[in-house]
Every structure is written in C-alpha cells, then in structure tokens.
C-alpha positions as a printed NumPy array, in Angstrom:
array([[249.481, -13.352, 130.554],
       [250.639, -14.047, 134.152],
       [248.048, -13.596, 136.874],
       [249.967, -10.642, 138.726],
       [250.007,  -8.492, 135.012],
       [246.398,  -9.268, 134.871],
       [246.004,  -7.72 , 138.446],
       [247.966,  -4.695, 137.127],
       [246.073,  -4.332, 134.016],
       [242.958,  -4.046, 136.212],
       [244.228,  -1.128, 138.505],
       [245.193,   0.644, 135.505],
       [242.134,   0.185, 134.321],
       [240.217,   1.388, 137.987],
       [242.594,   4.032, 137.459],
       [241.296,   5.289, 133.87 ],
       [237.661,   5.001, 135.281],
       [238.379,   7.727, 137.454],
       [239.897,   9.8  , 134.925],
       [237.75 ,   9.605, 133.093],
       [235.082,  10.551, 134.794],
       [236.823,  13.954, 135.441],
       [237.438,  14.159, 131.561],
       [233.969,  13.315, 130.889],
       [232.244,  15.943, 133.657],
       [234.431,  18.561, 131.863],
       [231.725,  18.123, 129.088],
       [228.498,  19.379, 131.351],
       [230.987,  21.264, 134.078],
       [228.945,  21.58 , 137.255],
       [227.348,  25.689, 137.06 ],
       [230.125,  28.389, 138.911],
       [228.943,  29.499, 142.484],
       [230.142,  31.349, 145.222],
       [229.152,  30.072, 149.095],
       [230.085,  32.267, 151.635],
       [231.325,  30.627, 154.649],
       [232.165,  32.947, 157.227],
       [232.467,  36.808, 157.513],
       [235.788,  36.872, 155.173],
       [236.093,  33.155, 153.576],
       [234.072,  31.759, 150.608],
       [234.147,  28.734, 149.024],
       [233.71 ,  28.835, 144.708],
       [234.018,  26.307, 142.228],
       [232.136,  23.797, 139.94 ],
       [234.236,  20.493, 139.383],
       [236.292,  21.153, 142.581],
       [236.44 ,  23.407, 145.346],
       [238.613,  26.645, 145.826],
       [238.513,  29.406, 147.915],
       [238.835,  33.062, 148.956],
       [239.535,  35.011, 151.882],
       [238.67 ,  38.979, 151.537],
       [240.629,  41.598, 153.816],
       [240.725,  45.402, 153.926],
       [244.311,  45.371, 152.055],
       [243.55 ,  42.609, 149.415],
       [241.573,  39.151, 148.688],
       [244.034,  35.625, 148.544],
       [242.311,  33.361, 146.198],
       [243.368,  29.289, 147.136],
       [243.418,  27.831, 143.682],
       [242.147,  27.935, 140.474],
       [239.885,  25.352, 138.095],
       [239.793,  22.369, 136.345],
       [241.927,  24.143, 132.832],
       [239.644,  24.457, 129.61 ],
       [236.449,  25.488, 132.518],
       [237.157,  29.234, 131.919],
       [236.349,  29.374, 135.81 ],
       [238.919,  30.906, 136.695],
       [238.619,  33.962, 134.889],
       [235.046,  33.798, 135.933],
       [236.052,  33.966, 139.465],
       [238.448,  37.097, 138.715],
       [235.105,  38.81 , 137.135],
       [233.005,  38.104, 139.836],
       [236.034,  39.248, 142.118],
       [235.939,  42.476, 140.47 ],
       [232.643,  43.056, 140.552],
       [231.601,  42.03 , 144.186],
       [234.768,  43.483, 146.187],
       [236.924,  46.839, 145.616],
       [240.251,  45.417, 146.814],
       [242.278,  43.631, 144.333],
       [243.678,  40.225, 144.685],
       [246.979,  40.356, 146.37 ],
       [248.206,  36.827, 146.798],
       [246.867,  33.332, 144.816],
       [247.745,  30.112, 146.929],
       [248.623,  27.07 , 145.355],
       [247.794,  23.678, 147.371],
       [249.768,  21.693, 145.572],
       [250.96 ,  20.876, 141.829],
       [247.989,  18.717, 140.628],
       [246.933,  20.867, 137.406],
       [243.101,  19.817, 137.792],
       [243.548,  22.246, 141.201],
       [245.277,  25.131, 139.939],
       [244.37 ,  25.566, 136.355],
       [244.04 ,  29.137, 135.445],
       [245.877,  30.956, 138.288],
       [247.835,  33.291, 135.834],
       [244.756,  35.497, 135.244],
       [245.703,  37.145, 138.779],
       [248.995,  37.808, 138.051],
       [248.712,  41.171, 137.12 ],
       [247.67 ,  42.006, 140.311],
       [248.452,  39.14 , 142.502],
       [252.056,  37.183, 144.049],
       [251.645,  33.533, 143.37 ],
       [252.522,  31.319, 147.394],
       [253.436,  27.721, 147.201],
       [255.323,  25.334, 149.272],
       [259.171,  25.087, 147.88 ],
       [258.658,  21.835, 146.714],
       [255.538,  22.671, 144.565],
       [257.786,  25.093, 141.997],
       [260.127,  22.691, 140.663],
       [257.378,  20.41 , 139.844],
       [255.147,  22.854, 138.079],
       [257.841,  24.159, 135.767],
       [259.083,  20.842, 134.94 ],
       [255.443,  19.433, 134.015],
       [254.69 ,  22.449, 132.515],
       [251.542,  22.774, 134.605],
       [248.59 ,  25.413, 132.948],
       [249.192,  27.993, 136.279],
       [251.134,  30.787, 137.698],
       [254.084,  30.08 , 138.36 ],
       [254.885,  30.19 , 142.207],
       [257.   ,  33.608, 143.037],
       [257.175,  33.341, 146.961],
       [257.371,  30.206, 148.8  ],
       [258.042,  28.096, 152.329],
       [259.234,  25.462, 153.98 ],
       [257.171,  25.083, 156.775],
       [254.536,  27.562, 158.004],
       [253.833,  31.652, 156.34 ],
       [251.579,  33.89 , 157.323],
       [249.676,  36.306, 154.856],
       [248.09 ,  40.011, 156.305],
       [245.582,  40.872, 154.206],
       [244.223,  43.406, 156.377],
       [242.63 ,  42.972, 159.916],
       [242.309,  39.015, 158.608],
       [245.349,  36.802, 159.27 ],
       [245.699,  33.245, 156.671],
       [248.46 ,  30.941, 158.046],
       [249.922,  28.146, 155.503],
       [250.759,  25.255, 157.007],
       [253.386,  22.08 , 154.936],
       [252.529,  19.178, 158.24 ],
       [255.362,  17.12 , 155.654],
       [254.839,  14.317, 152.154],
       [251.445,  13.693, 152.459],
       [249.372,  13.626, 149.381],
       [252.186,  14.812, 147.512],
       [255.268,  16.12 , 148.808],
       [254.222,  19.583, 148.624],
       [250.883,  19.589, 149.734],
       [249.512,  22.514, 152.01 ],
       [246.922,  23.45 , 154.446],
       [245.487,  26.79 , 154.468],
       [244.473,  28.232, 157.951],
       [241.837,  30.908, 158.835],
       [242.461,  30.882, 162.577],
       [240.177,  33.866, 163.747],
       [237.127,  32.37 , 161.017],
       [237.632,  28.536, 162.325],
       [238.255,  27.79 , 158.823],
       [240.628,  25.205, 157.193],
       [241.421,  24.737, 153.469],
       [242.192,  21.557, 153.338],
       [242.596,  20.206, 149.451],
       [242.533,  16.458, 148.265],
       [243.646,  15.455, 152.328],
       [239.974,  14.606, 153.23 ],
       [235.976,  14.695, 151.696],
       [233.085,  15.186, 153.291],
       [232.485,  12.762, 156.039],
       [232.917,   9.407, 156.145],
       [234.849,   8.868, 152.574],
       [238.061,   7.37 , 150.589],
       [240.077,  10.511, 149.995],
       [242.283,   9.307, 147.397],
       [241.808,   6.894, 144.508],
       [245.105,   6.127, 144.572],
       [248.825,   6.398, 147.039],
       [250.792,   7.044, 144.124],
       [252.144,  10.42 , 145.019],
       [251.552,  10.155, 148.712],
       [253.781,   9.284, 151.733],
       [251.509,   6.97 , 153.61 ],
       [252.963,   6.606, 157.235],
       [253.545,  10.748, 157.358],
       [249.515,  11.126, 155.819],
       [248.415,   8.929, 158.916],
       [250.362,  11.294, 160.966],
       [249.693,  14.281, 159.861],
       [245.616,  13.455, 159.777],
       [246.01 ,  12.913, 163.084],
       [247.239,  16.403, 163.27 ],
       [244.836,  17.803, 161.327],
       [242.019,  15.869, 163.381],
       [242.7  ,  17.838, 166.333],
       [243.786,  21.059, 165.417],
       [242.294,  24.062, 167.643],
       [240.19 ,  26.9  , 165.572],
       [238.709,  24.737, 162.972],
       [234.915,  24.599, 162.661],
       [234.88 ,  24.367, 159.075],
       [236.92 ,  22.289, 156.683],
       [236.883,  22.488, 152.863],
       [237.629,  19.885, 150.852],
       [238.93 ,  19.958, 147.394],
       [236.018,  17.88 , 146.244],
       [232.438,  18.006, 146.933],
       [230.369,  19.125, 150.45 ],
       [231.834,  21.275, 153.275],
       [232.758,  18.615, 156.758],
       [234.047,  18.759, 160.002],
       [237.823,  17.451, 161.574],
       [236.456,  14.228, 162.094],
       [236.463,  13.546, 158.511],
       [240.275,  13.426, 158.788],
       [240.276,  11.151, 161.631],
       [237.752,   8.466, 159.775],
       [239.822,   8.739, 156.698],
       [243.129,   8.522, 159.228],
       [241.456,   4.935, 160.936],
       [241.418,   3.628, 156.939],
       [244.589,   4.525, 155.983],
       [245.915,   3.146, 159.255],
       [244.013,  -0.332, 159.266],
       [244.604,  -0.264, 155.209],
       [248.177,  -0.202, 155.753],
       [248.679,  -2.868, 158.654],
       [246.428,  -5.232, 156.826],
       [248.532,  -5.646, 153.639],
       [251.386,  -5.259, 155.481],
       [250.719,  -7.999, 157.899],
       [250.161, -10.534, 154.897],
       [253.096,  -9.569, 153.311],
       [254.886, -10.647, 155.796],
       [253.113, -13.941, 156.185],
       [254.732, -14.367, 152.623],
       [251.058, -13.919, 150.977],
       [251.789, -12.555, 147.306],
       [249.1  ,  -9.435, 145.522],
       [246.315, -11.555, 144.511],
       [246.149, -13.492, 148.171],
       [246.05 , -10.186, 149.829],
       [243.645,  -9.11 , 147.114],
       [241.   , -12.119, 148.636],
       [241.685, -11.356, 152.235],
       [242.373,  -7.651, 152.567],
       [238.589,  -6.775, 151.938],
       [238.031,  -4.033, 154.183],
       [234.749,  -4.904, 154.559],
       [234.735,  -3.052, 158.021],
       [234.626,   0.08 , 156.426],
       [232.141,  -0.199, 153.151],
       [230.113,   2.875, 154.667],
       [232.75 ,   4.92 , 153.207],
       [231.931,   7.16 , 150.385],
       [233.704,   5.693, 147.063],
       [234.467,   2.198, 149.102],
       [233.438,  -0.029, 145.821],
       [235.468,   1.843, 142.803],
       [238.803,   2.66 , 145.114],
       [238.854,  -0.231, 147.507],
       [240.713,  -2.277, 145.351],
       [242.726,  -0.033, 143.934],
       [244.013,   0.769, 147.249],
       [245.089,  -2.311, 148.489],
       [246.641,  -2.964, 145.242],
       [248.758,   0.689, 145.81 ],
       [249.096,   0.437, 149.092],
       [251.077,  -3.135, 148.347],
       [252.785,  -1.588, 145.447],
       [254.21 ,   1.222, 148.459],
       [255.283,  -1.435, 150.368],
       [256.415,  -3.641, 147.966],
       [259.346,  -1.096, 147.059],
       [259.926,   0.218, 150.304],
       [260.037,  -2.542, 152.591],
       [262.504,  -4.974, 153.214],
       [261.179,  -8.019, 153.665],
       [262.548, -11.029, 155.572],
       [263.781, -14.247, 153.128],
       [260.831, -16.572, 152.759],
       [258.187, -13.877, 154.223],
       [257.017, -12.697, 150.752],
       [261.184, -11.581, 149.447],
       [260.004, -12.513, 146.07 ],
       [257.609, -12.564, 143.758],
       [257.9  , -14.986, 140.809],
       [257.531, -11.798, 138.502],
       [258.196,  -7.964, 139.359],
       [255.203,  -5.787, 138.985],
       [257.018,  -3.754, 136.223],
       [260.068,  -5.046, 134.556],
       [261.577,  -8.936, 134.292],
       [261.587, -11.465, 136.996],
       [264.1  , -11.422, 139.572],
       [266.341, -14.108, 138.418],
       [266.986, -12.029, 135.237],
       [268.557,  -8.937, 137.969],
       [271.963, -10.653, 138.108],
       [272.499, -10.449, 134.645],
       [272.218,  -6.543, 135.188],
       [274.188,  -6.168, 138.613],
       [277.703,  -5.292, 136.867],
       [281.047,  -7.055, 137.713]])
C-alpha cells in the first residue's frame, strides 16, 4: 500500500471518528430544553442547536433535530403548549439532515424557507424534512408580527446553500455549522465548503452591526469574534498548504510541516487538525493549477490511477 493511500485511509478513518460519535450520542441524546435568549428568540435542542423566534402573527422555528430524536415533535408540543400563535414559517439552514430532521411535523401549519440551492439537494438525497416551498437567492425578510427575521445567503460557504438567520431589533444571529463557541475548529472537514468565499464571508459575519448574540449549531451560545478566530485559521490554514504546494512538497511533507501549532488553543485542534490540512490540500489539489515542477504531479492520484495511465483515457 503506497504511502499517500495510507494517508487517505487515515482521514477516512478521522472522518468515521466523528461520525460516529454523533451516531453513538444518538444512544443517550442530550435531555430537550428551551433557553430563552432575548424577548422573542429562544434557543432549543439536545444534540444540536435550533431556534425560535415568537411574534404576534406566528412563531418561525430555524430547524429541526438530529432524525430518530423525536425532538422535533417535542418542540411542536412544547410550542403548543407555551405560545397561542401557531407556527407560520420553519427555516432551513442548509441541507445537512442531522440539522433539519423532523421539520414536516409543522407543515400543517407552517411554509417551509430555504435558500434555492438547498431544494434540489434535499429532494435528490431524500433528506428526512419538509420539503422547502418558498425560497431566495440572496436576502428575505419574514413579518411575524411587530418582530422582523431577515435571511441572509453571504455565497458557498459551508455548503453552497448555507444561510444566516438575522434578528436585527433582538441583536441576534442564527448562525448554523459557520462558527462554535469561542475559540474553536468549526468544521471537521472542507468537503462541502468553498474555502476562499468562507474566509470572506466570516469576515462579514465578524463585523456585522446588531449582533450581540450568535448561535451556533453546536454547543454554547458566543460572540462575532468567534467568526473572526475561526476566519484567522481558515486563512493561515489555507496559505500554509498552499505555500508548500507550490514549493513542490507532496501530502505527507505538508502533513510534517503544516502543524498549526500556533493555534492548538482551539477547541477540537487534536481530532480535526489533521484532517484539515489533509482537505484543505485535497481543495487545492483539484482546483489549482500548479506550475510544472512546483508539485504538478503526484506519483499517484488521491483517488483513481496514476497520471501516466490518463493518456490512455484522453480519446483520439
């Protein structure tokens, strides 16, 4: 087995570990709960964080539960029980089942919002959720009654329909699987994400007026300067392996230099380090065109047959 399979056999593997620690919380769920944040927003959830924001007209709930948790249907029970307005709209912040699980229980009073891009994806994967019936491009605003939520797409970031959900007059943004709690690695892995707009749009994010609150889809409540210190990773993550690629260093050279040492205070640093560099390569790898003798070629693609055998497949 060649030394660059072995490497890719090992982020497979980092990859599983995560997994399976979802799978295996599902067991012993963390309890339900309900926090409220401000006068009209509340953060519920066990495994991961959702939301709702309550208005004269209607409540919009901002996604469901990890599927098989029932806690969805818990929240619409609770709903029912605490408020006497029904739930008009539930807001999907992007396709990742594990998110949005369960969303269908609202549908007989609710109109399912996601970005345009989030649709196609959730019928084709045949995600566990309500299907989307309105959605945007860009930016939408939703009245639910003296209480104003704005939806904002900032471009591909985590995925390429990823949204953040805007509370303007509470100082509250809903900001899902773009950021944890502090200093912290937000994703285990780039595979869905767009890298250079993510940097970008952090920035955005980082400095956005109204927003004293910011709710994560995982774990603890923060502040905007959570997406900043997870912006400064990305940013120095992404020059690093970039600037040994182009010294013609191959995966398991960057591997021994691109440590990121520098930023091992980082919540999650010593399971996803790795695994980043090795994606963040991977990103580059197919989207970068590299100058002949500056790392062109490996001796082996990372999935497939080795680049002398790519002639034999080029056609007349």
């Amino acid at each position: 087995m060649s030394k660059l399979r072995t490497v890719f056999l090992t982020l497979f593997a980092l990859a599983g570990l995560v997994a399976g620690t979802e799978v295996s919380a599902q067991g012993e769920l963390p309890p339900m709960q309900i926090e409220q944040l401000t006068e009209h927003v509340y953060r519920y959830g066990g495994l991961t964080n959702g939301a709702f924001i309550v208005g004269s007209e209607g409540i919009a709930v901002v996604d469901g539960q990890v599927c098989g948790s029932n806690g969805t249907q818990w929240l619409k029970e609770e709903l029912a029980r605490r408020f006497d307005v029904p739930v008009k709209y539930t807001i999907l912040s992007h396709d990742h089942e594990m998110h949005i699980c369960g969303l269908e229980v609202f549908s007989d009073t609710a109109r399912a919002v996601s970005h345009v891009n989030a649709k196609p994806h959730i019928i084709r994967e045949g995600r566990r959720t309500a299907i989307p019936e309105i959605t945007f491009d860009t930016t939408m605003q939703l009245d639910l009654g003296g209480i104003e939520v704005v939806l904002l797409y900032l471009g591909p970031t985590h995925t390429d329909n990823l949204i953040q959900v805007h509370v303007p007059a509470e100082g509250v943004l809903i900001a899902v699987d773009f950021v944890r709690e502090g200093k912290s690695l937000a994703m285990p892995e780039l595979r869905d994400a767009d890298v250079v707009n993510s940097i970008k749009a952090l920035g955005i994010l980082g400095r956005m007026e109204n927003v004293d609150i910011v709710v994560p889809g995982h774990g603890g409540v923060t502040d905007q300067q959570a997406f900043l210190y997870f912006r400064d990773y990305l940013q120095a993550l992404r020059e690093r392996v970039l600037d040994q690629m182009v010294a013609g260093k191959g995966i398991e050279e960057i591997l021994e230099i691109v440590t990121m040492e520098d930023f091992s205070d980082y919540g999650w640093f010593d399971l996803w380090v790795r695994s980043n560099v090795i994606g963040m390569w991977e990103l580059l790898y197919h989207y970068r065109e590299p100058t002949e003798g500056a790392g062109a070629y490996e001796s082996e693609f990372p999935i497939g047959f080795p680049v002398g055998e790519v002639d034999k497949f080029s056609g007349p």
